[in-house]
ZASELUM-543768 format. One record per residue: residue in one letter; x, y, z of N, C-alpha, C, O in turn. Coordinates in steps of 0.05 Angstrom, whole numbers, plus 5000, padded with zeros to 4 digits. Layout:
REM ZASELUM-543768
 papa  n.u  n.v  n.w ca.u ca.v ca.w  c.u  c.v  c.w  o.u  o.v  o.w
    a    X    Y    Z    X    Y    Z    X    Y    Z    X    Y    Z
...
//
This chain:
REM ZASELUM-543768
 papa  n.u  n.v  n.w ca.u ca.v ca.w  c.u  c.v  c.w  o.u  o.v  o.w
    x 5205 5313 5384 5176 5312 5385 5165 5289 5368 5178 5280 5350
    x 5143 5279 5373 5127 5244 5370 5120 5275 5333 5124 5298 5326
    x 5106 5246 5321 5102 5257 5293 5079 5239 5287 5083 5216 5294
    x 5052 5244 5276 5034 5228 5268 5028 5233 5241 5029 5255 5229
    x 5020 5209 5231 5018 5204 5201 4993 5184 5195 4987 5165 5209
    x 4979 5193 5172 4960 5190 5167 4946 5173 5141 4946 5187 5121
    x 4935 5148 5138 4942 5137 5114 4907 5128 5111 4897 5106 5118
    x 4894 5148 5102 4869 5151 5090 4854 5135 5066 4850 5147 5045
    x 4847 5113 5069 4849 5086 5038 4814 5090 5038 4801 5108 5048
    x 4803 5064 5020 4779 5072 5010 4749 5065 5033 4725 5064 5032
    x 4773 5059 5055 4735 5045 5069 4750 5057 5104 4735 5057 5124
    x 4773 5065 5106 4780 5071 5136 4807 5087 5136 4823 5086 5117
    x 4810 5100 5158 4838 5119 5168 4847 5104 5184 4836 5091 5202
    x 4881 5105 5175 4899 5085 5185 4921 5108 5203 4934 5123 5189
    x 4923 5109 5233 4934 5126 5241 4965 5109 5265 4965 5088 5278
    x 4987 5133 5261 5005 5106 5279 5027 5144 5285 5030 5163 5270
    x 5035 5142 5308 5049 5161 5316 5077 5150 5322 5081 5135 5341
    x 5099 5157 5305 5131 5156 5314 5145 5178 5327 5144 5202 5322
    x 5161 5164 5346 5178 5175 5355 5200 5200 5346 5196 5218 5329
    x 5221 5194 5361 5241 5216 5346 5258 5191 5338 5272 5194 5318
    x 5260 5168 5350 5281 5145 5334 5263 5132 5309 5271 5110 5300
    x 5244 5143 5301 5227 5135 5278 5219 5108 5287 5222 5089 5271
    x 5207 5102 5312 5195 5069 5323 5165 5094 5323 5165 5117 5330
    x 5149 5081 5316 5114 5078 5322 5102 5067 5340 5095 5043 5341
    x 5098 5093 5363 5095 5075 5395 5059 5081 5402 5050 5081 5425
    x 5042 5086 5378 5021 5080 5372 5011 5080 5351 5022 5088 5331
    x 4983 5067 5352 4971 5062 5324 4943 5055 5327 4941 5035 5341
    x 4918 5064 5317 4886 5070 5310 4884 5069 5284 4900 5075 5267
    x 4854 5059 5284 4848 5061 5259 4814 5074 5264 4801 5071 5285
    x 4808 5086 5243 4785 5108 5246 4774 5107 5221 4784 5107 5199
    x 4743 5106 5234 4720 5102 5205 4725 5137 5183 4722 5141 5159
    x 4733 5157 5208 4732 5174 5188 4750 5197 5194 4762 5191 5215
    x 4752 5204 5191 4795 5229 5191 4783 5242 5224 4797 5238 5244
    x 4759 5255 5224 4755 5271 5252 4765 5271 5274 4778 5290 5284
    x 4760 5253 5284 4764 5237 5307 4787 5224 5311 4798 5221 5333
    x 4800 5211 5283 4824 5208 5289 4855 5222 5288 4878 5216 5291
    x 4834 5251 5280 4857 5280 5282 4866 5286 5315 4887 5291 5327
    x 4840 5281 5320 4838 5291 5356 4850 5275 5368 4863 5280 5389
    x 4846 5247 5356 4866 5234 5367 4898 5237 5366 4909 5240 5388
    x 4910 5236 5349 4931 5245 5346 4943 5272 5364 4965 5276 5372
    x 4924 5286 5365 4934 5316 5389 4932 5308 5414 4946 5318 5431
    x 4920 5295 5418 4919 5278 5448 4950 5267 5455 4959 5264 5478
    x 4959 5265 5437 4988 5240 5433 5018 5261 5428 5040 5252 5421
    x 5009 5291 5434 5028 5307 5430 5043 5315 5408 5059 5333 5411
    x 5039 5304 5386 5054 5316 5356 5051 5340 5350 5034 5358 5355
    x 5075 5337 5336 5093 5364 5332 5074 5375 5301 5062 5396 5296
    x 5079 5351 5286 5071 5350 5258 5057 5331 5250 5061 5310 5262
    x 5038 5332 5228 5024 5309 5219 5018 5306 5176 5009 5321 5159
    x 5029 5282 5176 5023 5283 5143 5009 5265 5143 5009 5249 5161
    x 4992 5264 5117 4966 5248 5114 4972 5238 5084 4989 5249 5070
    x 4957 5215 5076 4963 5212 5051 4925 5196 5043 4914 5176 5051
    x 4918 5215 5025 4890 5203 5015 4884 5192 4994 4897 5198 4974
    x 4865 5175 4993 4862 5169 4969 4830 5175 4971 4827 5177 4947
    x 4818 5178 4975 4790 5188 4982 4777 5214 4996 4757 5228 4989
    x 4791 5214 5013 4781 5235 5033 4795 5262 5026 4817 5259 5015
    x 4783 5298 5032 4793 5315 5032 4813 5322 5061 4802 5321 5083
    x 4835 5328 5058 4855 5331 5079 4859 5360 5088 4870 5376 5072
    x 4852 5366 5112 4850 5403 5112 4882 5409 5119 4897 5392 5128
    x 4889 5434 5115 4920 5445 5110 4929 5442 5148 4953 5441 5152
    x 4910 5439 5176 4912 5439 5191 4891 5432 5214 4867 5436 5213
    x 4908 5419 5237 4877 5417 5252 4887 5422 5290 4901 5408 5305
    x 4872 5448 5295 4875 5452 5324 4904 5470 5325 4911 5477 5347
    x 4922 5476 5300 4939 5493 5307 4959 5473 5303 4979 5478 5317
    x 4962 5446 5287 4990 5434 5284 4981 5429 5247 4958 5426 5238
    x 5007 5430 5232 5003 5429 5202 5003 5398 5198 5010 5378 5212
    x 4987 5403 5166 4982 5365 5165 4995 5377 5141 4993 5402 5141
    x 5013 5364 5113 5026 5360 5099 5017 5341 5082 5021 5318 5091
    x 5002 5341 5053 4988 5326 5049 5012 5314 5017 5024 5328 5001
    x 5010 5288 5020 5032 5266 4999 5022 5280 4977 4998 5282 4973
    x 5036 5289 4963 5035 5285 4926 5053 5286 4920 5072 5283 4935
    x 5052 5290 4894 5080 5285 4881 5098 5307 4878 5120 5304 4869
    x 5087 5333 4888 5109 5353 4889 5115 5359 4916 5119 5382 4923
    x 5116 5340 4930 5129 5333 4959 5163 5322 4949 5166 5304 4933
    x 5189 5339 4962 5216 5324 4958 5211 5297 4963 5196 5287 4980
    x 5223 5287 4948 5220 5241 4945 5247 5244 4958 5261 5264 4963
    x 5251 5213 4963 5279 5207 4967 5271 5179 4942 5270 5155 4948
    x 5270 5184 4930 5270 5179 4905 5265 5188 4881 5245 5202 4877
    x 5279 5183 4863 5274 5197 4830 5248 5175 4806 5247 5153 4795
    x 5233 5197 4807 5203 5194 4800 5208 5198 4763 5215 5217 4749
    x 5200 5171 4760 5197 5170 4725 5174 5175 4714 5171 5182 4690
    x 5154 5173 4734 5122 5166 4720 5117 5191 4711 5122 5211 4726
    x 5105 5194 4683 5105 5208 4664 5070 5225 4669 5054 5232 4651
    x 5066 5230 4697 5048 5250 4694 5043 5243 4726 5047 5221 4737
    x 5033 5273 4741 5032 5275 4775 5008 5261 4781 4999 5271 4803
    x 4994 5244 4772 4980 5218 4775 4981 5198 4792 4963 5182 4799
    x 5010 5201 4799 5013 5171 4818 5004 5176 4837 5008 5198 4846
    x 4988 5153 4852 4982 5154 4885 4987 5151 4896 5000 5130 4898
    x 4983 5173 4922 4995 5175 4941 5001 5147 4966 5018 5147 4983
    x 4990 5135 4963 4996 5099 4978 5021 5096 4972 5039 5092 4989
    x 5025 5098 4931 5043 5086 4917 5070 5102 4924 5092 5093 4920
    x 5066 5121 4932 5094 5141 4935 5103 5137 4966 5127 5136 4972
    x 5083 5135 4985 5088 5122 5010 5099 5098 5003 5123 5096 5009
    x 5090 5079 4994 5106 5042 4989 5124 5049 4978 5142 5035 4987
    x 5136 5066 4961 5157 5069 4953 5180 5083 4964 5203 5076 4957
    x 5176 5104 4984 5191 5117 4997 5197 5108 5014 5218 5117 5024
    x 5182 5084 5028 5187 5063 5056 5204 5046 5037 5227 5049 5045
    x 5203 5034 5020 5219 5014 5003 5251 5016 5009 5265 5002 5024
    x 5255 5043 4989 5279 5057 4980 5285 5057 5014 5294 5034 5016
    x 5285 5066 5034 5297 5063 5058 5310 5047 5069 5332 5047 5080
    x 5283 5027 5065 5285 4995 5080 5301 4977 5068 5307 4957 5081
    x 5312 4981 5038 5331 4956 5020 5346 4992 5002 5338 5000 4980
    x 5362 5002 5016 5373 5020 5000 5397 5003 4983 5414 4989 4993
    x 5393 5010 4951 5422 5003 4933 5406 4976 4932 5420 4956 4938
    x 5377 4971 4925 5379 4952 4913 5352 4957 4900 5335 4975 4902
    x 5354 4928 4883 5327 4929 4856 5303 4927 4871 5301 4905 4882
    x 5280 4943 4877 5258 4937 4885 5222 4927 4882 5205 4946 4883
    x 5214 4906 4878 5196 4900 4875 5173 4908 4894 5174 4901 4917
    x 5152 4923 4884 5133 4930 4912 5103 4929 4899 5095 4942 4880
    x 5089 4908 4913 5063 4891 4911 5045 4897 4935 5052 4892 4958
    x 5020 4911 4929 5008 4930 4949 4981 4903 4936 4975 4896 4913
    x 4974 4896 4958 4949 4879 4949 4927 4893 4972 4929 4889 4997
    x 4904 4911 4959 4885 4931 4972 4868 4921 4954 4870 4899 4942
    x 4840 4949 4952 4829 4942 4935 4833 4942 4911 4817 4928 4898
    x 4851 4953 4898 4861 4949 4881 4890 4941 4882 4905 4947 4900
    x 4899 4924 4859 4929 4918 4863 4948 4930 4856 4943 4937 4833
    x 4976 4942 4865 4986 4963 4846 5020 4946 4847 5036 4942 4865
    x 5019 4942 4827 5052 4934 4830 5071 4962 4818 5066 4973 4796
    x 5093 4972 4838 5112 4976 4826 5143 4976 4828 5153 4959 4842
    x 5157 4991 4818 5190 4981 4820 5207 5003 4818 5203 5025 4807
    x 5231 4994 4833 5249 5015 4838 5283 5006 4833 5292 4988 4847
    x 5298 5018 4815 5317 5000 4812 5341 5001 4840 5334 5000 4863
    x 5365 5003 4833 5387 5001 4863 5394 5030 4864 5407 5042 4882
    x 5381 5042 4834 5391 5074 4837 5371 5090 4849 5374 5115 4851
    x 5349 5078 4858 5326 5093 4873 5319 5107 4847 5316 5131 4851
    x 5315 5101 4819 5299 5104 4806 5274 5093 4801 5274 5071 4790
    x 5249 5104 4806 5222 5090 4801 5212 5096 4772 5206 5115 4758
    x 5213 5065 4768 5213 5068 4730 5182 5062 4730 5175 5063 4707
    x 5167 5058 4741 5135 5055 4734 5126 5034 4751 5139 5023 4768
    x 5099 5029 4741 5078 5000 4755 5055 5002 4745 5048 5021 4731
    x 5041 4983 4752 5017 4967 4743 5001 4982 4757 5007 5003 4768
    x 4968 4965 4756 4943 4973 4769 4928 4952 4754 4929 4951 4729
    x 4909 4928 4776 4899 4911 4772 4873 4916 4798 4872 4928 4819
    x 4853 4896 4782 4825 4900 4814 4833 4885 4831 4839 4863 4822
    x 4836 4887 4850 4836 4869 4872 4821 4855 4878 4801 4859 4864
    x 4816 4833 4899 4800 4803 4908 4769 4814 4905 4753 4805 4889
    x 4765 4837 4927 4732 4837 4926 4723 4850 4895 4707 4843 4878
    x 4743 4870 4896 4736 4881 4863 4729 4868 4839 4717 4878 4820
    x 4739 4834 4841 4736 4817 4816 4717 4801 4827 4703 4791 4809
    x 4708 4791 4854 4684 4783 4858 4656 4803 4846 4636 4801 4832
    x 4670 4819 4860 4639 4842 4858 4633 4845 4828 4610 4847 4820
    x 4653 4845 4813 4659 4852 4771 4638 4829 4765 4616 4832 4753
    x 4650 4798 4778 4630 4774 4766 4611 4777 4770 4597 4774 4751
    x 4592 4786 4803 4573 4787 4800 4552 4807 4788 4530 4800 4781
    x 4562 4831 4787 4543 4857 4773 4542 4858 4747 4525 4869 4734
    x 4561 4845 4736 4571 4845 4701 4564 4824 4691 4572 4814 4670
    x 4543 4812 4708 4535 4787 4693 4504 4780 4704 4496 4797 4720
    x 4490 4765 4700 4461 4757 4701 4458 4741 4719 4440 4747 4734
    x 4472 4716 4724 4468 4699 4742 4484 4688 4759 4477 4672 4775
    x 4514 4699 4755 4533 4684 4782 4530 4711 4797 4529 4735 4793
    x 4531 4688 4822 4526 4702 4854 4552 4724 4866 4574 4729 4856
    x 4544 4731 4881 4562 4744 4895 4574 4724 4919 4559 4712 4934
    x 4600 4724 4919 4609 4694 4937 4628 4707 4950 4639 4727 4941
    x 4635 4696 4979 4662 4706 4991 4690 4692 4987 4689 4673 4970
    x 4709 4695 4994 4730 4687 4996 4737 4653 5002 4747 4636 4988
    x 4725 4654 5033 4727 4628 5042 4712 4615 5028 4702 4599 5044
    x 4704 4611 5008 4688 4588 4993 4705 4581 4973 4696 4565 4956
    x 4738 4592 4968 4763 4581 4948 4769 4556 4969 4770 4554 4993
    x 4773 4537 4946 4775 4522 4954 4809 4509 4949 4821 4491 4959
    x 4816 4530 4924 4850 4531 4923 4852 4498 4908 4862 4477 4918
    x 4841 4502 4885 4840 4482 4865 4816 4480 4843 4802 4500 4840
    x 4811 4459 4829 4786 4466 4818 4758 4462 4831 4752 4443 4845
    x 4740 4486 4825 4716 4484 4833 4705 4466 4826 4709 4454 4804
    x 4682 4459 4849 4660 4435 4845 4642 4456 4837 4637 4452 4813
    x 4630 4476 4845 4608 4483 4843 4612 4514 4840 4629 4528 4850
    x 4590 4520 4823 4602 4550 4814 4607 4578 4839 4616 4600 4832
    x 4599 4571 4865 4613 4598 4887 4641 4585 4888 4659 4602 4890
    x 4649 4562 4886 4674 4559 4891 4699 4554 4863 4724 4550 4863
    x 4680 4558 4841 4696 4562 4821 4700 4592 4813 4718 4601 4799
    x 4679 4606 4824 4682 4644 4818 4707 4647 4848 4728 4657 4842
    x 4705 4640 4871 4720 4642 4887 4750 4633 4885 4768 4642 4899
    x 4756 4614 4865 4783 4603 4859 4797 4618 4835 4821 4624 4834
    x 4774 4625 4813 4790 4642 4797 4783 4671 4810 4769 4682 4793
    x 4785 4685 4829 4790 4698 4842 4816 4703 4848 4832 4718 4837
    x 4821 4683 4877 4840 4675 4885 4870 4671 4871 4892 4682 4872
    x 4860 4656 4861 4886 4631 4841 4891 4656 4818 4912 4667 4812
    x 4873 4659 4812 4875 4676 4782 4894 4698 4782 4911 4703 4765
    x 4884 4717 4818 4908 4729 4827 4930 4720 4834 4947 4734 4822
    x 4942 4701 4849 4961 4689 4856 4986 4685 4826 5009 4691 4825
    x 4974 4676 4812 4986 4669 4780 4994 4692 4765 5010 4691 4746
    x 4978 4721 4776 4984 4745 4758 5010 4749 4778 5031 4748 4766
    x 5012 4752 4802 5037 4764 4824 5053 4747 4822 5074 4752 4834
    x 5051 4721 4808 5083 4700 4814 5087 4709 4788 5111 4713 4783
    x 5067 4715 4764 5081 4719 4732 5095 4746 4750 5110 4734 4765
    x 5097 4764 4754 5105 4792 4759 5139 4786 4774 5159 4797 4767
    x 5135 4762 4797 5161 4756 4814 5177 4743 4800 5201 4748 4804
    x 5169 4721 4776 5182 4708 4764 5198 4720 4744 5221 4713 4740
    x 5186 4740 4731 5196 4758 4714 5216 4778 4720 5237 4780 4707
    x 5209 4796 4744 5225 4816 4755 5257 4802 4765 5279 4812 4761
    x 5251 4765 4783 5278 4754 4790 5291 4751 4769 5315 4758 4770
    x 5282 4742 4745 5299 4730 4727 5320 4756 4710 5340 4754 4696
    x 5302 4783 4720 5317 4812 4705 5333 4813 4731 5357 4814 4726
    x 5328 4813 4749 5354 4828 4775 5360 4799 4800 5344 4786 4813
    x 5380 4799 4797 5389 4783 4807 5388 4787 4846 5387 4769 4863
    x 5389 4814 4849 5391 4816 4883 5366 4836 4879 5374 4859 4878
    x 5340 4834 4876 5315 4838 4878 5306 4831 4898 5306 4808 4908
    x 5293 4859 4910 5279 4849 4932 5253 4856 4936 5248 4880 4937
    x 5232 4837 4938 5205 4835 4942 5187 4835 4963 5184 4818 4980
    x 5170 4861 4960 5163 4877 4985 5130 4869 4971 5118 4872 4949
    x 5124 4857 4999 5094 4855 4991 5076 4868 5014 5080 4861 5038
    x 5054 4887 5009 5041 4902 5047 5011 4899 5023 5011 4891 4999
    x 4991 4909 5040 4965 4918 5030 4948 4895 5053 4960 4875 5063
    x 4921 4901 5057 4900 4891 5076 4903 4850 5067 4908 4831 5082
    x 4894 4852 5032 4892 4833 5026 4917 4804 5029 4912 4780 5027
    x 4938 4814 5034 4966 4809 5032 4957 4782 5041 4958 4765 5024
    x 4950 4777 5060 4948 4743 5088 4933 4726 5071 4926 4705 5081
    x 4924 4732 5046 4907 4709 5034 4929 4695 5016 4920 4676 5003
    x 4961 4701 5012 4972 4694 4995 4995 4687 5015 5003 4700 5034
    x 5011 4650 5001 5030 4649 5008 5057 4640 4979 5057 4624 4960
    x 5072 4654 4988 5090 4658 4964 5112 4633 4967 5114 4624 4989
    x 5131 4620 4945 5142 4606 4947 5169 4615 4957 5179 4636 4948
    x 5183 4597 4982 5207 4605 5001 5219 4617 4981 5213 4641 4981
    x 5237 4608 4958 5257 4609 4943 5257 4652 4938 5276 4665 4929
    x 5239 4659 4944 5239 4679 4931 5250 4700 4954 5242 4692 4976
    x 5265 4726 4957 5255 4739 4975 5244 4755 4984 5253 4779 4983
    x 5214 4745 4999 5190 4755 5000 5199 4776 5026 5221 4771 5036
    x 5185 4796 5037 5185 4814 5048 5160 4822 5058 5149 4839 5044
    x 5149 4813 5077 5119 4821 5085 5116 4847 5097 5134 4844 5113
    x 5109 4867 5100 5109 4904 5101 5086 4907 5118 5073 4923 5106
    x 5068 4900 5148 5043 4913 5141 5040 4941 5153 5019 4949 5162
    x 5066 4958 5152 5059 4981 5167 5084 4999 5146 5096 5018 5156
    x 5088 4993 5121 5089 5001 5102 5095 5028 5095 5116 5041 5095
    x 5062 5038 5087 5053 5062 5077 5056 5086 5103 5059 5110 5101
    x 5055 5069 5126 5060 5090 5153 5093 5094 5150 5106 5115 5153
    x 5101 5072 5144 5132 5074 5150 5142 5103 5123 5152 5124 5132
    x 5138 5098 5095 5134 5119 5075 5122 5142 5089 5139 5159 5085
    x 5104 5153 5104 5091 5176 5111 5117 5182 5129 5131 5201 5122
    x 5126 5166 5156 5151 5185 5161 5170 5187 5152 5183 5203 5166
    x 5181 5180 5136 5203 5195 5119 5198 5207 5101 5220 5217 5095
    x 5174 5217 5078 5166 5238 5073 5169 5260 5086 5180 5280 5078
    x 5155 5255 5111 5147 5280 5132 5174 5292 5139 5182 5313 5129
    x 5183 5282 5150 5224 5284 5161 5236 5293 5135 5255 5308 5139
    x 5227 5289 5106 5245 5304 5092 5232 5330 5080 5244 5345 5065
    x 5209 5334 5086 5191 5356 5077 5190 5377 5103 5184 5401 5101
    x 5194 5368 5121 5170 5389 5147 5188 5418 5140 5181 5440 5132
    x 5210 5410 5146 5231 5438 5149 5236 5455 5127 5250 5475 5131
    x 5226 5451 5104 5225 5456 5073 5212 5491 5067 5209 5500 5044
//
């Protein structure tokens, strides 16, 4: 039976239904869980897990169970983080990780609205991670936290130094991030030698990383984490 999974972030519902060979032979996205529950029963699943970071997730809908990510869900990984805090995104990127590069060191760089780096060694131990604002988050910080710089978009980096202050708030934006995630890659290669670097999140396409490294672009990620959660929990 098809399996649908649910990845609930801060502005939309991210919905994608897999098979029984774990391929995802659809996928919607929905302003708000309702509609994209119904959707999902339309599509015949058996089971459905959701993972939120915003939204409340009900125990079922129409007579099939939804299974909601936390941390006292079985991992297929061993969880270090020192309190049931971590988010649920982060335990999806990590459980897709550990699958996708099993028996090795893993680097995993979620660029959303916020940034979350974290890591997993070859023993599928997750020893911790970061939490940084992301792109609009540090625009929006300059402009409310301050008196007179504007609120500016993206396309006004000009990916060097600014002439003029939308394109100098727009570059240290940009750049400013770019420089925090290569300090993070530069650091992590030089500790593990067969490291592998998994980068997914919305923001991801504004960054290009240098060849030498190996980069790993993810954008279906956190869906790929929701079914193998689900597959190791449903029968439980």
């Amino acid at each position: 039976m098809n399996k649908g999974v649910i990845d609930i972030g801060n502005t939309r519902c991210k919905l994608a239904v897999f098979n029984q060979q774990g391929q995802i032979i659809a996928q919607k996205t929905f302003k708000t869980l309702s509609p994209g529950l119904d959707w999902l029963i339309k599509q015949k699943v058996s089971s459905i897990i959701a993972s939120s970071v915003s939204l409340k997730v009900p125990k079922s809908h129409k007579g099939i169970p939804i299974l909601k990510v936390s941390s006292d869900l079985k991992l297929n990984f061993i969880n270090h983080y020192q309190s049931k805090t971590l988010g649920a995104d982060r335990l999806c990127g990590i459980a897709a990780a550990v699958e996708t590069y099993p028996k090795c060191p893993i680097l995993i760089i979620d660029i959303g609205t916020c940034v979350t780096i974290d890591f997993v060694n070859a023993q599928r131990e997750y020893l911790g991670g970061n939490i940084s604002p992301g792109l609009l988050m540090r625009l929006k910080a300059m402009h409310s936290m301050t008196q007179k710089l504007p609120l500016v978009k993206l396309k006004t980096a000009q990916l060097s130094l600014g002439q003029n202050t939308p394109s100098a708030i727009a570059n240290g934006a940009l750049l400013g991030l770019q420089h925090e995630l290569m300090g993070y890659i530069e650091q992590f290669t030089t500790q593990y030698k067969t490291l592998k670097i998994v980068v997914c999140g919305g923001d991801a396409t504004h960054f290009v990383f240098p060849a030498k490294y190996k980069i790993f672009v993810h954008e279906y990620l956190v869906l790929q984490g929701l079914y193998a959660l689900l597959k190791l929990n449903e029968n439980l």
